[in-house]
C-alpha positions as CSV (number, residue, x, y, z in Angstrom):
1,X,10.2,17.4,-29.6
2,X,9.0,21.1,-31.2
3,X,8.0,23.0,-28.5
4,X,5.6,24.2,-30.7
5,X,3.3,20.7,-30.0
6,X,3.7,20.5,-26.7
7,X,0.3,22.6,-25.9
8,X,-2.0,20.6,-28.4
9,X,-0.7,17.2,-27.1
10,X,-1.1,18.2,-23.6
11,X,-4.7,19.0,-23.9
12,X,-5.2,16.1,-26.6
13,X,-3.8,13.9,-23.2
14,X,-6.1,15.5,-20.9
15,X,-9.5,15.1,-23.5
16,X,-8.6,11.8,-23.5
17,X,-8.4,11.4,-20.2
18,X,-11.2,12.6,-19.8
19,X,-12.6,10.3,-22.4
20,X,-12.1,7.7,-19.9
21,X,-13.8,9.2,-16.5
22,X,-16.7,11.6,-17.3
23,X,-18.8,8.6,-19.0
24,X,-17.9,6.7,-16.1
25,X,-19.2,9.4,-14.0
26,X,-21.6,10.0,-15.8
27,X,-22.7,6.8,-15.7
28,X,-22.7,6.0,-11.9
29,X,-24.7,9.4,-11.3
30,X,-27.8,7.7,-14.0
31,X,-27.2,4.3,-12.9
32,X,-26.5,5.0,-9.0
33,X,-28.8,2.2,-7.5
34,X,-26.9,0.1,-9.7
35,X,-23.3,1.2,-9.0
36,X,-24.4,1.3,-4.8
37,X,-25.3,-2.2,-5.8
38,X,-21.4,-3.0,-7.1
39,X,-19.8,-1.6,-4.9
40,X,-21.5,-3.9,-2.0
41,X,-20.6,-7.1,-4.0
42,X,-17.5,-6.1,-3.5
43,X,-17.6,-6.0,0.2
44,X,-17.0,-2.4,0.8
45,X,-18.6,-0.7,3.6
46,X,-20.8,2.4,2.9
47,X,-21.3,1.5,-0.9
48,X,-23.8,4.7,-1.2
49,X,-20.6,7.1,-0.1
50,X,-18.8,5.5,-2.3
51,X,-20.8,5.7,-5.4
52,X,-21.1,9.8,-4.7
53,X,-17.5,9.9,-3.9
54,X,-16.7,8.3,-7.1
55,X,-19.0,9.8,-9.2
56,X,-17.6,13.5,-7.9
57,X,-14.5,12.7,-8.7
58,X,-14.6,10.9,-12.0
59,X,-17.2,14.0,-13.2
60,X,-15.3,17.0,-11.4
61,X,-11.9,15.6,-11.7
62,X,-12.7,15.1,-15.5
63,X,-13.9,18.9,-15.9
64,X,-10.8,20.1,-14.1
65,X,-8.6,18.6,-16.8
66,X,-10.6,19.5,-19.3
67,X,-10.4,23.1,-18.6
68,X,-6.9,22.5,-17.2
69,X,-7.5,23.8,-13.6
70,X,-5.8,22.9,-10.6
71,X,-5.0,20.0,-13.2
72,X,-2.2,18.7,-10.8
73,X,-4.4,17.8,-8.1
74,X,-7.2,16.4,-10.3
75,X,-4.6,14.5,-11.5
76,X,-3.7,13.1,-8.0
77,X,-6.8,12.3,-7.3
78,X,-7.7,10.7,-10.1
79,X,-4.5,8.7,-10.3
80,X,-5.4,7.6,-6.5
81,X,-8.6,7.0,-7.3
82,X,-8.4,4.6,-9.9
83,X,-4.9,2.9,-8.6
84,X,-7.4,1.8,-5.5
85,X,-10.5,1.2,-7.7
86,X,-8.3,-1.7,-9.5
87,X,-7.4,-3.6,-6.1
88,X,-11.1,-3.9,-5.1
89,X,-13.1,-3.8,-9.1
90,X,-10.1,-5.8,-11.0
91,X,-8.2,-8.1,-8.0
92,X,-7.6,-10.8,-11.2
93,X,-5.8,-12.9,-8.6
94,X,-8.3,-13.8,-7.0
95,X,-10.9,-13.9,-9.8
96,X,-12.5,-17.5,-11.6
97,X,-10.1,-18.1,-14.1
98,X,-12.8,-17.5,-16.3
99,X,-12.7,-13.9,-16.0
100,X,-9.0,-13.6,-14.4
101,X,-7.3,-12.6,-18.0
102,X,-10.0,-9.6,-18.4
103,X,-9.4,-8.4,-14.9
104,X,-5.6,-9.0,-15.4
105,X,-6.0,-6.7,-18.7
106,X,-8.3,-4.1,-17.2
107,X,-6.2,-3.7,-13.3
108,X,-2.9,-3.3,-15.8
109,X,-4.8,-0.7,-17.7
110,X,-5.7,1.3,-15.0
111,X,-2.2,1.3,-13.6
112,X,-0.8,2.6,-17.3
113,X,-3.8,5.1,-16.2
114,X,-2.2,5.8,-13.1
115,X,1.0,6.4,-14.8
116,X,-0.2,9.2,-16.9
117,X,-1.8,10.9,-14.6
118,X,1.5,11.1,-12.6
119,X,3.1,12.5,-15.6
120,X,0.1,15.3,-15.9
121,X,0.6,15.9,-12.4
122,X,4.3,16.3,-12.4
123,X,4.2,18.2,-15.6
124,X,0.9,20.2,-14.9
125,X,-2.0,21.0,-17.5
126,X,0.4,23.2,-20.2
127,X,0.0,26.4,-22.0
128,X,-3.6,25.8,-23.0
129,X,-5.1,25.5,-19.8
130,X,-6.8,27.6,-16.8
131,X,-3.5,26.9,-14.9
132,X,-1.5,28.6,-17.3
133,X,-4.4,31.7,-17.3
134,X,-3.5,31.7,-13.3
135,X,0.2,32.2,-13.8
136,X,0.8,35.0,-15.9
């Protein structure tokens, strides 16, 4: 691939990344009763740390790759972040069967999720980012 592409794609990859997680954030931080309430039916302990735990990371690790900084660990902890949010918010194995082929297709989406973000991670945020800034 022309080198010369590598930049835009690289911060096309991480807006759409970001795409995904800052509504989510977003979205827990002005519907936090209701995501405390989620998280319990899901039987984890502490459901309010939880919620502000995942609403940090979804909203700060989405501005990190946005503005490409520290954009490898963002990416690590968004890729841990969602590859655990799938066992407990998309188990489809253990789902009615109702609802187990939209939990199969959402936990299998997140782990393509997770596999990006490895690949921003190993790769880092590219020329067009705060990280490159850093370097030079």
């Amino acid at each position: 691939m022309s080198t010369s592409l590598q930049n835009p794609l690289n911060l096309i990859g991480r807006i759409l990344f970001v795409a995904l997680f800052l509504p989510a954030g977003i979205g827990k931080l002005t519907g936090f009763a209701g995501t405390v309430g989620y998280i319990s039916s899901v039987g984890l302990p502490l459901p309010t740390l939880g919620a502000v735990l995942a609403l940090l990371v979804e909203i700060l690790g989405s501005l990190a790759l946005l503005a490409g900084f520290q954009t490898r660990i963002a990416a690590l902890v968004l890729a841990a972040f969602t590859l655990v949010a799938s066992f407990f918010f998309h188990n489809y194995w253990a789902a009615p069967a109702a609802q187990a082929f939209v939990q199969q297709l959402m936990f299998f989406k997140n782990i393509a999720v997770v596999g990006g973000l490895l690949v921003l991670a190993a790769q880092g945020a590219g020329g067009w980012s705060l990280d490159a800034r850093a370097e030079k």
